[in-house]
VMD Tcl script that draws the C-alpha trace (Angstrom):
set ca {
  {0.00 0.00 0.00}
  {1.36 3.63 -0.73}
  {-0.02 6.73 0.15}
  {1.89 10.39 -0.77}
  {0.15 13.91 -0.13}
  {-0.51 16.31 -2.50}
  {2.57 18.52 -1.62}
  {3.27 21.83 -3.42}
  {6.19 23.28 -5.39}
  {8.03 26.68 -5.11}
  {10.25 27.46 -8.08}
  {9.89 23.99 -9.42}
  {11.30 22.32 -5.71}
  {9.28 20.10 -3.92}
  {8.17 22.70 -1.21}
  {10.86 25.74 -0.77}
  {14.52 25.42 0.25}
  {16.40 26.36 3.06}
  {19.26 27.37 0.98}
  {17.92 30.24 -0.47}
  {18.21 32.17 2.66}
  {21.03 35.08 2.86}
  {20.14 35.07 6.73}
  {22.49 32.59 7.75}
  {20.18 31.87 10.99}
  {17.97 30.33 8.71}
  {20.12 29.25 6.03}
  {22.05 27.03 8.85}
  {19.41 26.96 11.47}
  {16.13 27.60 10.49}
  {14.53 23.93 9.79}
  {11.99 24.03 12.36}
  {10.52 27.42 11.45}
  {10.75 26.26 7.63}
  {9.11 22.96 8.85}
  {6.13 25.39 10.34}
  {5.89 27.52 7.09}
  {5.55 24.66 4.93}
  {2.83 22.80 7.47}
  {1.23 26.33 7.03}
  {0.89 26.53 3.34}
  {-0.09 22.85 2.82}
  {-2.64 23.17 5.56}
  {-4.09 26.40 3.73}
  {-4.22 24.36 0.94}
  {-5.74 21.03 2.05}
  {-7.65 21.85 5.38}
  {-9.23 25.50 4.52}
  {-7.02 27.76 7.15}
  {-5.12 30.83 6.19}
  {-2.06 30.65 7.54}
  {-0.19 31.52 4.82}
  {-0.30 35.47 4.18}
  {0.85 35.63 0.81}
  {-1.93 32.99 -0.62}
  {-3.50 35.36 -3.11}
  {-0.58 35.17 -4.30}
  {0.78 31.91 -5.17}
  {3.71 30.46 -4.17}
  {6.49 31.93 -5.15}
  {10.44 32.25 -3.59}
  {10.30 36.13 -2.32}
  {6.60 35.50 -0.49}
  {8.27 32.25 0.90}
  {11.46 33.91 2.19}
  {9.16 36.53 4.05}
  {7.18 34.08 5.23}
  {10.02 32.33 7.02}
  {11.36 35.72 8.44}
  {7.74 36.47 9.97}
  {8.35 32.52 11.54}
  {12.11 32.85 12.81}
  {10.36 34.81 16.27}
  {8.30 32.04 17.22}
  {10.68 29.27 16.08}
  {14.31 31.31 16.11}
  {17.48 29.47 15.32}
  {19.65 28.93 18.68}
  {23.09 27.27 19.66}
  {21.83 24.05 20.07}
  {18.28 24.05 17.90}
  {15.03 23.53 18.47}
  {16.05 20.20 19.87}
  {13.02 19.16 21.69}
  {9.50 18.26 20.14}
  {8.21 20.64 22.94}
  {9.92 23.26 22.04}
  {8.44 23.08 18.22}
  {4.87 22.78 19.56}
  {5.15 25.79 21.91}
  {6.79 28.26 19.44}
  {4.29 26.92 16.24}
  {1.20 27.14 19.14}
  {2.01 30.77 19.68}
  {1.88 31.52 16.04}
  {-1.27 29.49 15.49}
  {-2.88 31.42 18.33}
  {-2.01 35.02 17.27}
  {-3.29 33.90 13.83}
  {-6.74 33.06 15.45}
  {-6.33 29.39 14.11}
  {-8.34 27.22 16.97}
  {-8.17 23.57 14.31}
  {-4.78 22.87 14.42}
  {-3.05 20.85 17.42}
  {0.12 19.28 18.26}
  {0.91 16.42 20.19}
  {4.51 14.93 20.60}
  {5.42 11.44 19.97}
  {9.21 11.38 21.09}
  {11.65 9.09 19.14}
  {12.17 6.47 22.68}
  {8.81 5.02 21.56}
  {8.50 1.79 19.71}
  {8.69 1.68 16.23}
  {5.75 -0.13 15.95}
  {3.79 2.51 17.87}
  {5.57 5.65 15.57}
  {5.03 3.43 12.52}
  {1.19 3.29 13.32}
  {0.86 7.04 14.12}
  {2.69 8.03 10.96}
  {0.36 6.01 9.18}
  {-2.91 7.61 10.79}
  {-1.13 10.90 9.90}
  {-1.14 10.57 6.36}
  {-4.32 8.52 5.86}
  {-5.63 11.65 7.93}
  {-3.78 14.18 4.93}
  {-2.01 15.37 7.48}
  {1.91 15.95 7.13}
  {4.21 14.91 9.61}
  {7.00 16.87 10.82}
  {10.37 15.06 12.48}
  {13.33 15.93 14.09}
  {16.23 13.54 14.02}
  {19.63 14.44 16.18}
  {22.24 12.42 16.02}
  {21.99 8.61 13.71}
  {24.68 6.17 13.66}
  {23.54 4.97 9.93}
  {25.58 7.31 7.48}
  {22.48 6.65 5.21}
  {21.29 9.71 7.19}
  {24.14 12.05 7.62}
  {22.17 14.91 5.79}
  {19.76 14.62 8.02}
  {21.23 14.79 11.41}
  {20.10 17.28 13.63}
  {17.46 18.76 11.48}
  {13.75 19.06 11.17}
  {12.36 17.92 8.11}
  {8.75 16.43 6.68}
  {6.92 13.12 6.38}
  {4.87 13.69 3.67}
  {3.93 9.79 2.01}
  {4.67 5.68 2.98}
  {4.55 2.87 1.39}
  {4.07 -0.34 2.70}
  {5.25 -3.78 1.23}
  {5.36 -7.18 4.06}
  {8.02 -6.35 6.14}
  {9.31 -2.87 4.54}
  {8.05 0.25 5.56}
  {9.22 3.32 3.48}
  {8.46 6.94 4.53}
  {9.08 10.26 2.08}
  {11.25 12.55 3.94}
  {11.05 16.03 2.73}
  {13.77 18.96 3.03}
  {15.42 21.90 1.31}
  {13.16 21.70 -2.09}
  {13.89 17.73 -2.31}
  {12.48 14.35 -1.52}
  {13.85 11.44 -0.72}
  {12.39 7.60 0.46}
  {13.82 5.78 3.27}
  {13.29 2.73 5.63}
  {10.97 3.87 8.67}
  {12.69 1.26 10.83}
  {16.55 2.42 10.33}
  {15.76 5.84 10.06}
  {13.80 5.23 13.60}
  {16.41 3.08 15.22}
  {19.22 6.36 15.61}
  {21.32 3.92 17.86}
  {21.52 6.98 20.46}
  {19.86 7.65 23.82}
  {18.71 10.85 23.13}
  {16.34 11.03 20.37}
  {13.80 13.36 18.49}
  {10.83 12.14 17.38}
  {7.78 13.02 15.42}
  {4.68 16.22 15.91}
  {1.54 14.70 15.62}
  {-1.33 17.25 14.20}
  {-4.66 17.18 14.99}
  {-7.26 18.98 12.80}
  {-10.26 19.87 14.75}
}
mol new
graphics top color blue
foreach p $ca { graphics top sphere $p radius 0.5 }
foreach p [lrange $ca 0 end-1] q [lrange $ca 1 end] { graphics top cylinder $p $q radius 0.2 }
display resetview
């Protein structure tokens, strides 16, 4: 079985890209607040809210680079990152409330869970058409070097017996990996996965 979401494209990339920030706050540290933006404009565009202030407009790079100034306050690049699913889900709440947007929740589902259990949510996720943001810190597979420390999207799986594959989203690009390595970091302290709730 294999479901993918009907993402959205920015100059041609899958989403927008953090490289095309000159703030190098955001350019080097910005993931989460990019991972916000882009829940934003998909949810404006699937689920009816307006989160998204340039939507008249399109999509389009310059409206997409303001959008992730206006999200660097609630979500600002720090020494050591938005390293904490908590810390993502109180800095996107506080934009969703000053936006008056009442449907959209969070809940956290940290990465010491069982993969069985993460598996299942991420499943109910996208069945749901809801997009699935997660941080990963450190991984001991070099299959996921580029994505070490970072905040990126969940935005499809497919399902085959035994192999579970998940579409990872980031900087304009997609890419498919195993849901089991990529969960399995071989470190104590992990990351994990928001859960969003549309109400």
């Amino acid at each position: 079985m294999k479901k993918e979401l009907d993402y959205f494209k920015v100059e041609n990339l899958y989403g927008g890209s953090q490289d095309w920030f000159t703030d190098l706050m955001m350019k080097f540290g910005g993931c989460a607040a990019i991972a916000a933006c882009e829940s934003c404009m998909y949810f404006d565009l699937h689920h009816g809210t307006n989160l998204y202030p340039y939507g008249k407009n399109g999509f389009n790079k310059k409206d997409y680079l303001d959008f992730g100034k206006m999200m660097k306050p609630y979500l600002h690049p720090r020494l050591f990152g938005i390293s904490r699913l908590e810390m993502y889900i109180e800095g996107f709440g506080r934009y969703l409330q000053e936006h008056g947007e009442q449907r959209v929740h969070m809940k956290p589902l940290h990465g010491d869970r069982e993969g069985t259990e993460a598996r299942s949510a991420l499943k109910t996720q996208i069945d749901q058409n809801l997009l699935v943001p997660c941080l990963l810190l450190k991984h001991r597979n070099p299959e996921f070097k580029d994505y070490v420390w970072h905040w990126f999207l969940l935005t499809g799986y497919e399902e085959a017996k035994d192999n579970f594959m998940v579409k990872a989203v980031t900087y304009g690009n997609w890419k498919w990996f195993n849901f089991d390595r990529l969960w399995d970091t071989g470190y104590e302290r992990k990351g994990g996965l928001i859960l969003y709730q549309m109400q």
